[in-house]
C-alpha positions in Angstrom: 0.0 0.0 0.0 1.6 3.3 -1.1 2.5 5.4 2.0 2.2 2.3 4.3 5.0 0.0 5.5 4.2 -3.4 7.5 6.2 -4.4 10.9 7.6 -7.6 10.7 10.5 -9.8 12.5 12.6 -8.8 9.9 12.7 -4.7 9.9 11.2 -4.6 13.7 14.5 -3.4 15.3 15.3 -0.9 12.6 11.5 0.4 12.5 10.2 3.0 14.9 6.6 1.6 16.1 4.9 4.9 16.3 4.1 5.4 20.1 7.0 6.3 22.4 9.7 7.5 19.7 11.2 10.4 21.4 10.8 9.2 25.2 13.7 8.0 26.6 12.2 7.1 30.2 10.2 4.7 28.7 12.8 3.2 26.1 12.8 -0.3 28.3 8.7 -0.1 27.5 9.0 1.0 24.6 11.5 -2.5 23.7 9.1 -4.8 25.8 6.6 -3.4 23.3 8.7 -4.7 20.3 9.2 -8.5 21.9 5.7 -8.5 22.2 5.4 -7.9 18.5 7.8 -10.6 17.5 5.8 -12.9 19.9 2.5 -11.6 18.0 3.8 -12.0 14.6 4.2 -15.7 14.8 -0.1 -16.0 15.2 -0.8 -13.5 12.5 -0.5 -10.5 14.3 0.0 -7.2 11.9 1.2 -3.7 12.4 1.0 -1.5 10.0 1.7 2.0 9.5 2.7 5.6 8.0 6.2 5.3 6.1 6.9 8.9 8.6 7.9 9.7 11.6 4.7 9.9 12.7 1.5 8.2 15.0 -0.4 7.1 12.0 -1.2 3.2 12.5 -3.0 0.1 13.1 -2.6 -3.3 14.7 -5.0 -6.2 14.1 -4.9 -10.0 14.3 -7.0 -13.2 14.7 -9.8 -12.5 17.5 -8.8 -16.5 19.1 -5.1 -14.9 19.4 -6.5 -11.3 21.3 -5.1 -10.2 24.2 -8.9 -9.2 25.4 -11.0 -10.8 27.2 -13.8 -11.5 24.3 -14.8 -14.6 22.2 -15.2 -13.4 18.5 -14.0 -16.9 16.1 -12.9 -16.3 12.8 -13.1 -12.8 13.0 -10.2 -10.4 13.1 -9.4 -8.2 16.2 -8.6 -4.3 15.8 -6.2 -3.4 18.7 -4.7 0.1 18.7 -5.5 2.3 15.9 -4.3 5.7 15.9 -3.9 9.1 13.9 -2.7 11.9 15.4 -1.7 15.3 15.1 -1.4 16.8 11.4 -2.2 13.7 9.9 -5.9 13.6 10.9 -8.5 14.3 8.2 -6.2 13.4 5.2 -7.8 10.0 4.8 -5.2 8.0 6.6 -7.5 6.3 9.0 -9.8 5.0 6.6 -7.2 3.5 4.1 -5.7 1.9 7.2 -9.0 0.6 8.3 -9.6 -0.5 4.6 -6.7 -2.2 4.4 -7.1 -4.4 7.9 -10.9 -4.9 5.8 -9.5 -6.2 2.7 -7.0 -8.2 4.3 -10.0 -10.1 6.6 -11.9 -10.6 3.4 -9.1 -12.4 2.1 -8.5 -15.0 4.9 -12.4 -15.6 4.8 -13.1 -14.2 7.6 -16.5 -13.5 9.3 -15.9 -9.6 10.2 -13.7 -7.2 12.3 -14.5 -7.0 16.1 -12.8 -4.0 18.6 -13.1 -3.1 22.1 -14.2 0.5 22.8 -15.6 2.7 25.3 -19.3 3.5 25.5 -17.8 7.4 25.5 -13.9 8.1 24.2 -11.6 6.1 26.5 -7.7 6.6 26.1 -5.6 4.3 24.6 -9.1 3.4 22.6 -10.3 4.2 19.6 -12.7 6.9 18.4 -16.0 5.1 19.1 -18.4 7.3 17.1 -15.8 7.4 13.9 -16.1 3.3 13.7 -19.9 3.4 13.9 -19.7 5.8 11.1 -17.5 3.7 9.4 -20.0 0.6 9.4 -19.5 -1.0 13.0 -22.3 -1.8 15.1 -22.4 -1.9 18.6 -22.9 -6.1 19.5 -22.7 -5.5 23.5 -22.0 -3.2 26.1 -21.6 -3.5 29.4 -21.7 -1.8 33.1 -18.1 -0.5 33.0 -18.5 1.2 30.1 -17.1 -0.5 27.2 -18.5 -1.6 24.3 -17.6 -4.6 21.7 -18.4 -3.4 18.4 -18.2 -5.2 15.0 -18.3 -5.1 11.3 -19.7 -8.1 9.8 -19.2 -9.3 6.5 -21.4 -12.9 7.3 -24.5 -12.0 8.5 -25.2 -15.3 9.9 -22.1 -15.5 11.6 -22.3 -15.4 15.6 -22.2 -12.8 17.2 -18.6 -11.4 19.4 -19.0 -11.5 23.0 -17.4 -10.3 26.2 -15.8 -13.1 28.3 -17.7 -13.4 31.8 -14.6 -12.2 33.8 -15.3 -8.5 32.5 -19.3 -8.8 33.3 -19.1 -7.8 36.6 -16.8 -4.3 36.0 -15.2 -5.2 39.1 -11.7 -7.1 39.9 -11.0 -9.4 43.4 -9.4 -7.2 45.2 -11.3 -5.3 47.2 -9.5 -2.0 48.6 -6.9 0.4 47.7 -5.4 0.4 44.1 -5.2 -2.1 41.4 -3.8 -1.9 38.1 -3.5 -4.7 35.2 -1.4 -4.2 32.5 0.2 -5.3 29.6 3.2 -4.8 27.2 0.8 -3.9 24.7 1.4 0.1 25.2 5.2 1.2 25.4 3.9 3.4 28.1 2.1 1.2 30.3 4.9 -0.5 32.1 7.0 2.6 32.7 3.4 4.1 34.5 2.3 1.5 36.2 5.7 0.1 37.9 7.6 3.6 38.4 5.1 6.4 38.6 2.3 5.3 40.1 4.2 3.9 43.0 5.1 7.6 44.2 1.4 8.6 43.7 0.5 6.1 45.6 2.5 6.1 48.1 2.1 9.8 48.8 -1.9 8.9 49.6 -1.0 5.9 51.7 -3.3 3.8 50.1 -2.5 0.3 49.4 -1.2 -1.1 45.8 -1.0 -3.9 43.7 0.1 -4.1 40.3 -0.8 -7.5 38.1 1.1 -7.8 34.8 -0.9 -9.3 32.1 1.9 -12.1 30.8 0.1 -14.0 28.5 -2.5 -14.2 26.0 -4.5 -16.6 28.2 -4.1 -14.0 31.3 -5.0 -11.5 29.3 -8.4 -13.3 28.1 -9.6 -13.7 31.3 -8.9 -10.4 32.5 -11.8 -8.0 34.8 -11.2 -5.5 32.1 -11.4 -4.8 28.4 -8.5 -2.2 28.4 -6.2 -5.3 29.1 -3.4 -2.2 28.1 -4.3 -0.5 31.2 -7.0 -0.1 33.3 -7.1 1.2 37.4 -9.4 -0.4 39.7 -10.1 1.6 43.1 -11.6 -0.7 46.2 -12.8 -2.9 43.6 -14.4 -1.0 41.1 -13.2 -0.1 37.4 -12.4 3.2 37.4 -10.6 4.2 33.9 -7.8 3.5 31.2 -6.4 7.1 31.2 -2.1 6.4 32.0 -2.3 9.9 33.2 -4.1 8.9 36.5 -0.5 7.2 37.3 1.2 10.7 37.5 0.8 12.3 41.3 -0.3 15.8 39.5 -2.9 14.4 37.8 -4.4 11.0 39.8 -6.9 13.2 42.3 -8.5 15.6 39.4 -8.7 12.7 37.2 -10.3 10.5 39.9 -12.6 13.3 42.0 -13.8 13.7 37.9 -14.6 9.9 37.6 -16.8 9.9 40.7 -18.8 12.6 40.0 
């Protein structure tokens, strides 16, 4: 595809992925990022993006190899999908998204499925673009995602959400509770280095549980297996920011209102 290049085990190490370029505090994140590509690459996994310097991508792969918690066979699963800055409204985003379309058609599949919030999450993608863009909304649920889906078979079943998200709560009961996963060149960084300042500055208890494998990450208590925060229980959002002590009280006081 003109403009486009495609990650693979071969140029990984020599290709920026997009997310993270210029942030050398995060450079280990950033590389745990990259072995989980390799990893991905060997069940089908793609990442593909602008031939710039730029945040202009998308990453998809078989919905029985997702690291979400959602049952979706034989359809293909859209993971991050970004355009930022200067790039937006050029017609990137939907050649990207038609290219992860045309390459689903080709391996006969049954349609694309992708997590989303029931308003804009971060680190998710824009919800109301993809419904213009010919995904439906299959299921929400109490915490505020939705599974969406573009189907191509009609009479194919439907996605669903595994039971471990129905709930929108995790098993630990008090203080603060992340999950995470080397899906984001940010998360790890956030959630092992600055949120243990934050937290410790509020005396509240924490615990931090590292998504490790596909099978963890299935069964997760939350869609955003990237990152999401749990407070006493309760899913509370996917926003990386709430990790940094000058932003975890407004962005938390702004969740419970």
């Amino acid at each position: 595809m003109e403009n486009f290049i495609e990650i693979n085990k071969e140029n990984i190490e020599s290709e920026h992925i997009c997310c993270a370029i210029s942030d050398k505090k995060c450079a280990d994140s950033y590389q745990a990022k990259k072995d989980w590509l390799k990893q991905e690459f060997n069940n089908g996994y793609v990442f593909r993006r602008l031939d710039e310097r730029a945040k202009v991508f998308i990453e998809y792969g078989p919905a029985e190899f997702a690291w979400v918690p959602i049952t979706a066979p034989n359809y293909i699963n859209v993971n991050c999908f970004w355009v930022s800055g200067k790039y937006k409204k050029n017609g990137y985003g939907k050649a990207l998204l038609k290219s992860a379309i045309d390459d689903a058609r080709k391996q006969g599949k049954s349609g694309l499925v992708t997590v989303v919030g029931t308003k804009k999450f971060h680190f998710m993608s824009d919800t109301k673009w993809l419904l213009k863009q010919g995904f439906e909304e299959i299921e929400r649920i109490s915490s505020g995602f939705s599974l969406l889906a573009m189907k191509f078979d009609k009479s194919a079943a439907n996605p669903k959400f595994n039971e471990s998200v129905k709930s929108g709560e995790c098993s630990d009961k008090k203080g603060i509770v992340v999950y995470y996963s080397n899906r984001c060149p940010f998360a790890e960084f956030h959630a092992k280095e600055s949120l243990v300042e934050t937290v410790e500055n509020r005396n509240l208890p924490l615990k931090v549980i590292k998504l490790r494998t596909m099978e963890e990450a299935q069964n997760a208590p939350s869609p955003a297996t990237i990152f999401s925060l749990f407070l006493d229980g309760k899913f509370m959002t996917t926003d990386l920011s709430v990790c940094m002590d000058s932003r975890f009280d407004k962005v938390i006081d702004k969740l419970k209102k």
